[in-house]
C-alpha positions as CSV (number, residue, x, y, z in Angstrom):
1,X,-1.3,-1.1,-15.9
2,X,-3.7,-1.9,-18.5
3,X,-5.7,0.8,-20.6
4,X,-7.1,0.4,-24.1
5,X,-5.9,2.8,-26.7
6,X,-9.8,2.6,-28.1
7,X,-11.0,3.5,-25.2
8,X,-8.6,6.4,-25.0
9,X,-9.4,7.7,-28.4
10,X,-13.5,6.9,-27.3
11,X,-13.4,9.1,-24.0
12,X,-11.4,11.9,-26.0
13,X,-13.9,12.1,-28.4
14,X,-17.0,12.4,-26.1
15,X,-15.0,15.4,-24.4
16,X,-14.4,17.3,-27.5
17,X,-18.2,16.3,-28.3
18,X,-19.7,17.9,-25.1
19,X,-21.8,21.4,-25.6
20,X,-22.2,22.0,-22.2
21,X,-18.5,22.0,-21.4
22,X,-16.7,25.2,-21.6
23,X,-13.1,25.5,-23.5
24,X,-11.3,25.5,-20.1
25,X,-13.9,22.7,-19.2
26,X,-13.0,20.3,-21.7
27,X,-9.1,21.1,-21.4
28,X,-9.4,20.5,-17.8
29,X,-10.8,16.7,-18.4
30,X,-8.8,16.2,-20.9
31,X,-6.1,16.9,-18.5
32,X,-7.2,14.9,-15.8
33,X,-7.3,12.2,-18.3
34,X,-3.1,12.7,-18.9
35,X,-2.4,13.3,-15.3
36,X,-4.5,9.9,-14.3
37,X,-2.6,7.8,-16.8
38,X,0.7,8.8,-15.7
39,X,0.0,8.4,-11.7
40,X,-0.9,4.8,-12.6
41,X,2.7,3.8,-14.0
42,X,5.1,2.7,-11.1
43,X,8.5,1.6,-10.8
44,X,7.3,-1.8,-11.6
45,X,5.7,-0.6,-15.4
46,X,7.0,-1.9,-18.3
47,X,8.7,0.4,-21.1
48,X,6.2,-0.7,-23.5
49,X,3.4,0.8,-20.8
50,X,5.4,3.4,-20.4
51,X,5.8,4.1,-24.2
52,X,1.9,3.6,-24.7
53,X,1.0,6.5,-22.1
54,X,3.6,8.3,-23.7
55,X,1.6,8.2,-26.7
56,X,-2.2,8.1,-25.3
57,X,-0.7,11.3,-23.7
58,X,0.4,13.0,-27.7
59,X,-3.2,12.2,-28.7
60,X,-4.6,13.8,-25.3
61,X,-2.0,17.3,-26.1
62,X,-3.7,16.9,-30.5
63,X,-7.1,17.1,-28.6
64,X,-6.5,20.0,-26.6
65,X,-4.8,22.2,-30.1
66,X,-8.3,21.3,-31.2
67,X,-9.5,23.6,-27.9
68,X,-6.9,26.0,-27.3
69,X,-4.2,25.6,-30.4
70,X,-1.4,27.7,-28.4
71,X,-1.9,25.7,-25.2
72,X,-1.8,22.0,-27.6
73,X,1.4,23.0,-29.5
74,X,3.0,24.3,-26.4
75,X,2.6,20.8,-24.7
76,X,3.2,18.6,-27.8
77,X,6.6,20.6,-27.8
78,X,7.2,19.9,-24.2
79,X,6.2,16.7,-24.0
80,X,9.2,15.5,-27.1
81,X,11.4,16.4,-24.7
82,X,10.5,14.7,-21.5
């Protein structure tokens, strides 16, 4: 799988930047965002692809304590131990 960490931080940024987008709105892409890069690793992903959506996935949880600071420190907890 191949994803730039630029782009990452770019597409995070323009969610947070949105004024039209609800709270719930913006947590919900910013989801979609986490869930998508997981479903693409497979069996045959390396562990350094693994590790790098591991940590595209802690800047997607800072992004949404931005949003919703309960909901972001509840997943940055959670997601240390998986």
């Amino acid at each position: 799988m191949k994803f730039n960490q630029m782009d990452i931080d770019k597409e995070i940024t323009k969610i947070l930047g949105y004024k039209t987008y609800s709270d719930k709105r913006k947590i919900d892409a910013l989801l979609e965002m986490d869930a998508t890069l997981y479903t693409n690793l497979g069996i045959e992903s390396t562990k350094k692809e693994k590790e790098e959506v591991k940590r595209a996935s802690k800047k997607i949880y800072k992004a949404i304590r931005e949003v919703d600071p309960m909901l972001g420190s509840f997943l940055l907890k959670a997601g240390i131990d998986v």
